[in-house]
C-alpha positions as CSV (number, residue, x, y, z in Angstrom):
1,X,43.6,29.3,-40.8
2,X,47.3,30.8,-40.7
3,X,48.3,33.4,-38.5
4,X,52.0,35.1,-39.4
5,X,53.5,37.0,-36.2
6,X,56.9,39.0,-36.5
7,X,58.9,38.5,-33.1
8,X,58.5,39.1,-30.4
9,X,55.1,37.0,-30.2
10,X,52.4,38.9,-28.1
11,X,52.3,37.8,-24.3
12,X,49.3,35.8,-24.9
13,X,48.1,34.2,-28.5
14,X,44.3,34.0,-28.7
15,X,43.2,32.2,-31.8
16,X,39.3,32.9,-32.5
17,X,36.4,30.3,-32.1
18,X,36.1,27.8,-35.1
19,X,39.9,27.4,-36.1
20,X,39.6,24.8,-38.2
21,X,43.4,24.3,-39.6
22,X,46.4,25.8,-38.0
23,X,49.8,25.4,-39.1
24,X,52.8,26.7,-37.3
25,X,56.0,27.4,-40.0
26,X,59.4,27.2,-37.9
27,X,63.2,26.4,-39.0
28,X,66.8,26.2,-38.1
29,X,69.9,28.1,-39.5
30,X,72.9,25.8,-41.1
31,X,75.4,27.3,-43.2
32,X,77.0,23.9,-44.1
33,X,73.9,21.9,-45.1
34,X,70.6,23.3,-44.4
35,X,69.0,20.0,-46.3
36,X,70.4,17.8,-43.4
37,X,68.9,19.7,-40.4
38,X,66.0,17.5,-38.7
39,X,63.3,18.7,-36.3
40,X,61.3,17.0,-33.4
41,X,57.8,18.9,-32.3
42,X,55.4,18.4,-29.9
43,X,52.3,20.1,-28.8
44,X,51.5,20.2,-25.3
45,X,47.7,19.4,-24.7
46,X,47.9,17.1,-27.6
47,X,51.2,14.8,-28.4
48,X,51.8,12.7,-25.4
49,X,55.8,13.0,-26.1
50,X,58.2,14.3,-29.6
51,X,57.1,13.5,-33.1
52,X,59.4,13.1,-35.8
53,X,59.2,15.9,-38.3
54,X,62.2,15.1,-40.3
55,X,63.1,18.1,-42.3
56,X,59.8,19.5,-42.8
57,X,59.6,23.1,-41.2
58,X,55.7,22.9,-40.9
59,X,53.6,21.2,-38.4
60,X,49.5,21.5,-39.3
61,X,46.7,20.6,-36.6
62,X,43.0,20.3,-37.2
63,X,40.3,21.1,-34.9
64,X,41.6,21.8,-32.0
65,X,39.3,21.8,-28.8
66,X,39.4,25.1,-27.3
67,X,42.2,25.1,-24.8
68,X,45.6,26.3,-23.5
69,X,48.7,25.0,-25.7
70,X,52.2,24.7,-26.1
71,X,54.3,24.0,-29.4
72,X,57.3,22.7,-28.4
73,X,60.4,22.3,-31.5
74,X,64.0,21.6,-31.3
75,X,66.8,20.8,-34.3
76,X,69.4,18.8,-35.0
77,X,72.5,19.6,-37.2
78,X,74.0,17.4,-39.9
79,X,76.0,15.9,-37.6
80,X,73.3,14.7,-35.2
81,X,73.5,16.9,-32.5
82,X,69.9,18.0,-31.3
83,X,69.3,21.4,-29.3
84,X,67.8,19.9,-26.7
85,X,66.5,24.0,-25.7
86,X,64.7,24.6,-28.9
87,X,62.0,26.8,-28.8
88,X,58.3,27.4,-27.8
89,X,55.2,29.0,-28.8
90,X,52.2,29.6,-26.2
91,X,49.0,29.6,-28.1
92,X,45.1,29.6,-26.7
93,X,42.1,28.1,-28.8
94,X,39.0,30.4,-28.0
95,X,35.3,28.6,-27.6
96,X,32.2,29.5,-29.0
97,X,30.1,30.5,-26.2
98,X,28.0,26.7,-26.2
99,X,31.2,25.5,-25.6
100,X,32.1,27.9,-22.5
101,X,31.8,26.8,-19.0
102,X,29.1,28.6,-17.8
103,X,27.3,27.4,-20.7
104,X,27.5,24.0,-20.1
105,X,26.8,24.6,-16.1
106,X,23.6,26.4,-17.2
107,X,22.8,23.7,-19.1
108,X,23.3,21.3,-16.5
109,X,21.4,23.3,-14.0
110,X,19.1,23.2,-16.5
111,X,18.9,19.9,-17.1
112,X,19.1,19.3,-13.2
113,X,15.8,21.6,-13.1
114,X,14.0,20.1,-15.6
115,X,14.7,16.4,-14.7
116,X,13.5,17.4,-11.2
117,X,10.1,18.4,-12.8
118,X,9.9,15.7,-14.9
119,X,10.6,13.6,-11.0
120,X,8.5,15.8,-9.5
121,X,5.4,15.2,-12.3
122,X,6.3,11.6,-12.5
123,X,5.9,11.2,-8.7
124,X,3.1,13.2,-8.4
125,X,0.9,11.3,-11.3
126,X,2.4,7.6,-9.5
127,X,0.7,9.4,-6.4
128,X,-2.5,9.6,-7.5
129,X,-2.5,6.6,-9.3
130,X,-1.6,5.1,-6.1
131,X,-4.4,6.6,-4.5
132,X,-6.7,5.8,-7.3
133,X,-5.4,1.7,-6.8
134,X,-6.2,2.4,-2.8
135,X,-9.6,3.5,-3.3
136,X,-10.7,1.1,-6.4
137,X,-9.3,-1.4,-4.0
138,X,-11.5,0.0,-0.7
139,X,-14.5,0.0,-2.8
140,X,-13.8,-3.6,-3.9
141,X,-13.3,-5.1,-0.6
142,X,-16.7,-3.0,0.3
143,X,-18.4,-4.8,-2.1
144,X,-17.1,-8.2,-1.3
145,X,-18.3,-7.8,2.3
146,X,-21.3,-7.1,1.8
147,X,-21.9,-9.5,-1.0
148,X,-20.8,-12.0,2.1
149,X,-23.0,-10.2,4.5
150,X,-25.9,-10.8,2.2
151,X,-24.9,-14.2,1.4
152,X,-24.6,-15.3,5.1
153,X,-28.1,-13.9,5.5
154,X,-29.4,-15.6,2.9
155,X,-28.2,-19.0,4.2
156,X,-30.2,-17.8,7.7
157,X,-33.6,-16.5,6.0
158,X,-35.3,-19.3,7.6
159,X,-34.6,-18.7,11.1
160,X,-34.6,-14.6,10.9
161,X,-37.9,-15.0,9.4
162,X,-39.3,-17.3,12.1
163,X,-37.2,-14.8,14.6
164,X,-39.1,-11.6,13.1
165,X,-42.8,-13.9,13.3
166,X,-42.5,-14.5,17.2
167,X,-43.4,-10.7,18.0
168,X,-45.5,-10.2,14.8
169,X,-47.7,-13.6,16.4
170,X,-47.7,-12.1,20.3
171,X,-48.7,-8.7,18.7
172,X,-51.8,-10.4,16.9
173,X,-52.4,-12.8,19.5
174,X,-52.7,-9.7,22.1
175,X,-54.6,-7.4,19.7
176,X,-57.4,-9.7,19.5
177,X,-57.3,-10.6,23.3
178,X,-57.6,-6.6,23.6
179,X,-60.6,-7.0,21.0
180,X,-62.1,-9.8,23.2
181,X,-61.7,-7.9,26.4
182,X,-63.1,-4.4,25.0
183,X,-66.3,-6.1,23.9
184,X,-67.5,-7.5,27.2
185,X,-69.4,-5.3,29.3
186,X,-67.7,-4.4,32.6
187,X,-63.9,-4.8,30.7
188,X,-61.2,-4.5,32.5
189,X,-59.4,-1.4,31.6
190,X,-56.0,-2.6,33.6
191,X,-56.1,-5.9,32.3
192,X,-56.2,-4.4,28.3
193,X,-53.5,-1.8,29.6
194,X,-51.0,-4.8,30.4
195,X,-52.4,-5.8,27.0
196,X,-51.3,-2.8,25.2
197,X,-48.0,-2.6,26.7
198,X,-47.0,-5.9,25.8
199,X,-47.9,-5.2,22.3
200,X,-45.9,-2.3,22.4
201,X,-42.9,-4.7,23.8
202,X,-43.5,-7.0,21.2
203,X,-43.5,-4.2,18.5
204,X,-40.1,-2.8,19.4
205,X,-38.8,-6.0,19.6
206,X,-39.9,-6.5,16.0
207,X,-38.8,-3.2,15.0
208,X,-35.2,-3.9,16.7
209,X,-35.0,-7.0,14.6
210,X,-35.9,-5.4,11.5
211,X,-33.1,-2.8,11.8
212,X,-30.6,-5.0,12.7
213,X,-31.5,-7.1,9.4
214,X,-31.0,-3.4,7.5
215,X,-28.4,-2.4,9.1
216,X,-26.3,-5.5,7.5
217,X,-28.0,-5.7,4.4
218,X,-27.4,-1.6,3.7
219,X,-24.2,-1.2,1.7
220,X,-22.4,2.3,2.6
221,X,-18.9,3.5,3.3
222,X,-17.1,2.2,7.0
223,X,-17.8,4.2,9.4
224,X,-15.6,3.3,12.9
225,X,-17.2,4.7,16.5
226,X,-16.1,3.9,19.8
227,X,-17.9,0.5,20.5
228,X,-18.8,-1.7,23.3
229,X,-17.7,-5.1,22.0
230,X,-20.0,-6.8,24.7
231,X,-22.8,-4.8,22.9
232,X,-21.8,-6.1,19.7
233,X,-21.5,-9.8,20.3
234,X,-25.0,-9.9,22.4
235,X,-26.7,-8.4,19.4
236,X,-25.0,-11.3,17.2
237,X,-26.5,-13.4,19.1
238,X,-29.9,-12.5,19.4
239,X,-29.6,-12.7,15.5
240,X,-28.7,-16.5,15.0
241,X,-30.7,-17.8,18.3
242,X,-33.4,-19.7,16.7
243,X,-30.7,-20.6,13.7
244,X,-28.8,-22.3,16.7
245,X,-31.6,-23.3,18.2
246,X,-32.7,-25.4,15.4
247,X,-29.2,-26.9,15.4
248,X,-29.6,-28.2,19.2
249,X,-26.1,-25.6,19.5
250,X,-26.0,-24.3,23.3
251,X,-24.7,-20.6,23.6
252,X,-22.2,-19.7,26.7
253,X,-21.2,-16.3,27.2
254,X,-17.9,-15.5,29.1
255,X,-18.0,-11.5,28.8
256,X,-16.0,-9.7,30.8
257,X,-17.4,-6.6,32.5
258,X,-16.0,-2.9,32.3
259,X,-14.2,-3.5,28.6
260,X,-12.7,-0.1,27.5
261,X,-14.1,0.7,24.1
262,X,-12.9,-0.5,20.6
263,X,-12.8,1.8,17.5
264,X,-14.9,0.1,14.8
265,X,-17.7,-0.1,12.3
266,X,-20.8,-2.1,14.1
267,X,-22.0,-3.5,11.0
268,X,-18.6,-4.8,9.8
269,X,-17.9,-5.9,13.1
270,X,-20.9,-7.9,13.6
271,X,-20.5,-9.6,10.4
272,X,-17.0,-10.9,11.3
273,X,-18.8,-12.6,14.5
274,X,-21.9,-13.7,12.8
275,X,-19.2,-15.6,10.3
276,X,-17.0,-17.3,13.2
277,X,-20.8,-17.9,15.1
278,X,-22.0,-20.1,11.8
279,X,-18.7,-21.3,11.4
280,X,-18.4,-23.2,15.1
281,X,-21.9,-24.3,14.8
282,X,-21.5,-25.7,11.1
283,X,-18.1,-27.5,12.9
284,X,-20.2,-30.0,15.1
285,X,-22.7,-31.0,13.1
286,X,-21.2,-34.5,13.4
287,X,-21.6,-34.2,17.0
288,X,-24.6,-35.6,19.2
289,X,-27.4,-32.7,20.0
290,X,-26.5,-32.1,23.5
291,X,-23.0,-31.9,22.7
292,X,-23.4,-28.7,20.4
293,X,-21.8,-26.1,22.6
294,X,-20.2,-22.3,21.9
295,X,-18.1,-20.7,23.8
296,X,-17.8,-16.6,23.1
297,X,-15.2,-14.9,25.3
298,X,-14.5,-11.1,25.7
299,X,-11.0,-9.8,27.5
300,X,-8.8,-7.3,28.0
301,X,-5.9,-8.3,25.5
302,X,-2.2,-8.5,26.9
303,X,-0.9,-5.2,25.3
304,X,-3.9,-2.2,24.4
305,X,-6.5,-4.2,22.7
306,X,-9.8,-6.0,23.3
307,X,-9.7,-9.8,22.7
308,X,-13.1,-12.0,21.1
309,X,-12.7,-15.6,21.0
310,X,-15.3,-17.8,19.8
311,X,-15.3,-21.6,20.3
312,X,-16.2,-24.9,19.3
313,X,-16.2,-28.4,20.3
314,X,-16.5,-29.9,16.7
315,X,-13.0,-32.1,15.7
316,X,-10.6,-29.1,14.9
317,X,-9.0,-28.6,11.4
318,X,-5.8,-30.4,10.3
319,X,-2.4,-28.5,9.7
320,X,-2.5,-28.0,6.4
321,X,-6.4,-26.5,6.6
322,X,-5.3,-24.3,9.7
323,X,-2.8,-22.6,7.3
324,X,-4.9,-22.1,4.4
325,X,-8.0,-21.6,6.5
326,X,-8.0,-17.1,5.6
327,X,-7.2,-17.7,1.6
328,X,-10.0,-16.5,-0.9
329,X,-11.8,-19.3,-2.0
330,X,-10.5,-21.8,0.4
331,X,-13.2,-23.7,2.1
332,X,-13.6,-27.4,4.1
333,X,-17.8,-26.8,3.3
334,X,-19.4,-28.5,0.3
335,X,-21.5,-25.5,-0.4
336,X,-19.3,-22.7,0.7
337,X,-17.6,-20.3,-1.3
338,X,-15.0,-20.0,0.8
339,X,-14.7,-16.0,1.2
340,X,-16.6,-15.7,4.9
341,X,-12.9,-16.1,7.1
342,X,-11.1,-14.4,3.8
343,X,-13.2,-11.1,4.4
344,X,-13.4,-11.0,8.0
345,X,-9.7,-11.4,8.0
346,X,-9.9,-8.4,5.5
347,X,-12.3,-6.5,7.8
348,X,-10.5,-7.6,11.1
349,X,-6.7,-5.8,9.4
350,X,-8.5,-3.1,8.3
351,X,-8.9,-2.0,11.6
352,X,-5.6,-2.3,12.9
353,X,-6.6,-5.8,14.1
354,X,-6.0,-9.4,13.7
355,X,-7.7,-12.6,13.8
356,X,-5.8,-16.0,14.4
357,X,-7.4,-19.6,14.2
358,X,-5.4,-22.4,16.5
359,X,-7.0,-26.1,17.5
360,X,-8.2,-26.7,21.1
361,X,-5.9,-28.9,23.5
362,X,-8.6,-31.1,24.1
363,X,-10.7,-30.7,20.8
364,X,-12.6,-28.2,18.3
365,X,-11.4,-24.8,17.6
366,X,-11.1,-21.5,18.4
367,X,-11.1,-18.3,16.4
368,X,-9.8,-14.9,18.0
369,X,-10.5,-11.6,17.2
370,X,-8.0,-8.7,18.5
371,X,-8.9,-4.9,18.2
372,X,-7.5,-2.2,19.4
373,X,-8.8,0.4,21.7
374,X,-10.5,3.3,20.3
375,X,-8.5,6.9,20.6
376,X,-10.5,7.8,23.7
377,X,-10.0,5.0,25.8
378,X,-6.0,5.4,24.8
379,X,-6.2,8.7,26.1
């Protein structure tokens, strides 16, 4: 565009948004040769020093950014001399309202907002994708403990069955002494009352033995109580005692008394010492029958924890077996599936745990099983 302006110029020279071409006309007066004068310009904002003109007495710029500018031109004569003063024209490019500064700031602020609920969304749906991965994950390790709880039991049918048929035979055996004794004239009614109570006795040792067997084969969700772990480990061992029996495998119980209570799930906890149980009796099957022994140890851990060891006398595990010995599907058994240690060790961290295997000075090994105290006991 071309603007013409009759001096004096206005104090301040506002071109409108969108000038696409401007062109600023200037000259010099000579009265001897006009032809010869020269000119230098420059435009402040834009040419980093003079440009040669030569004897033009137009200078043209295209598309300006909006701005502040200065058009600087000075002459020289025919005779070389340049007037260093020249002159100067103060000139401002206007924006179209995208290109103001508030504009962009409320686009930026814009942006800013935006981005932050795209972050905001983005974290949110990693969130519960996270917490999708936690509980597909929960539910998975569920289901491989109890596919190892029900495995183990398998493996001990035998002697649970024969462990269930010692009450079921005293319970028949005394109902039809009770028979006998009621048929005789004269019976004796305290003699079949010392009867009936030990079928009673034998029945709620057969009841105890059946809900024990449920209680591990029932798949549910975890649920952790304040536990005696002395309670726990004596129930174990009423569960394999004709399993060890059958092995020649001596029991000895170190438990110490007055234990402050652990935060657990029985069920879970009981399979982890059923597993290291089987495990130290399967390690001295090489060993002669009255040198089958287990040691199980409860104590008061150094910091605030509850300590279970369980012990055998069988020929320990080499180095390289002792590090691998909690991997999935690592086992030293011909027919194991190697998963037992893998999901107590699961079981044992999921409760804030741990459980460590280390070789005996003098031979076998022993596994240990830390928990921490329940809330309560804390308190």
């Amino acid at each position: 565009m071309e603007v013409r302006l009759a001096l004096p110029f206005p104090e301040s020279l506002r071109l409108p948004a969108g000038s696409g071409q401007i062109e600023i006309h200037y000259t010099a007066l000579s009265f001897t040769a006009p032809e010869h004068v020269r000119f230098h310009v420059k435009l402040d904002g834009h040419d980093a020093d003079w440009r040669d003109a030569g004897d033009r007495r137009v200078a043209s710029f295209y598309e300006l950014p909006p701005g502040d500018y200065v058009f600087h031109v000075r002459a020289a004569n025919n005779d070389g001399v340049w007037n260093d003063t020249g002159a100067s024209l103060a000139f401002t490019v206007q924006p179209y309202f995208w290109q103001t500064t508030w504009f962009r700031a409320a686009v930026v602020l814009l942006f800013i907002g935006g981005s932050g609920g795209v972050v905001w969304a983005a974290s949110r749906s990693r969130h519960r994708r996270e917490l999708a991965e936690l509980e597909r994950t929960r539910v998975q390790q569920g289901e491989l403990a109890h596919l190892s709880r029900v495995t183990m039991l398998g493996e001990l049918s035998g002697s649970l069955a024969h462990e269930l048929n010692q009450p079921l035979t005293s319970i028949l055996s005394n109902a039809q002494a009770a028979i006998r004794f009621l048929a005789r004239d004269g019976a004796d009614l305290d003699e079949v009352r010392d009867i009936l109570k030990d079928i009673v006795d034998e029945d709620h040792r057969a009841g105890e033995i059946i809900r024990r067997l449920r209680a591990l084969l029932k798949k549910g969700d975890v649920q952790r109580h304040p536990l005696a772990i002395n309670d726990v480990v004596l129930e174990v061992l009423k569960l394999v005692r004709s399993d060890l029996g059958n092995q020649s495998v001596t029991t000895h119980t170190a438990l110490a008394p007055d234990l402050p209570m652990v935060s657990g799930d029985r069920v879970q906890l009981q399979q982890v010492l059923l597993n290291l149980v089987i495990n130290a009796s399967d390690a001295m099957r090489s060993n002669a029958a009255d040198d089958r022994q287990i040691v199980v140890r409860t104590e008061l851990g150094d910091g605030n924890g509850v300590r279970v060891s369980v012990s055998d006398g069988g020929c320990g595990m080499a180095s390289e077996t002792l590090a691998r010995v909690f991997e999935p599907f690592f086992s030293t058994k011909n027919h194991g599936l190697g998963l037992g240690l893998s999901v107590c060790h699961t079981i044992v961290s999921a409760h804030g745990g741990t459980l460590r295997a280390a070789n005996n000075p003098d031979r076998g090994a022993t596994f240990t099983v830390t928990l921490p105290l329940s809330g309560e006991e804390e308190r």
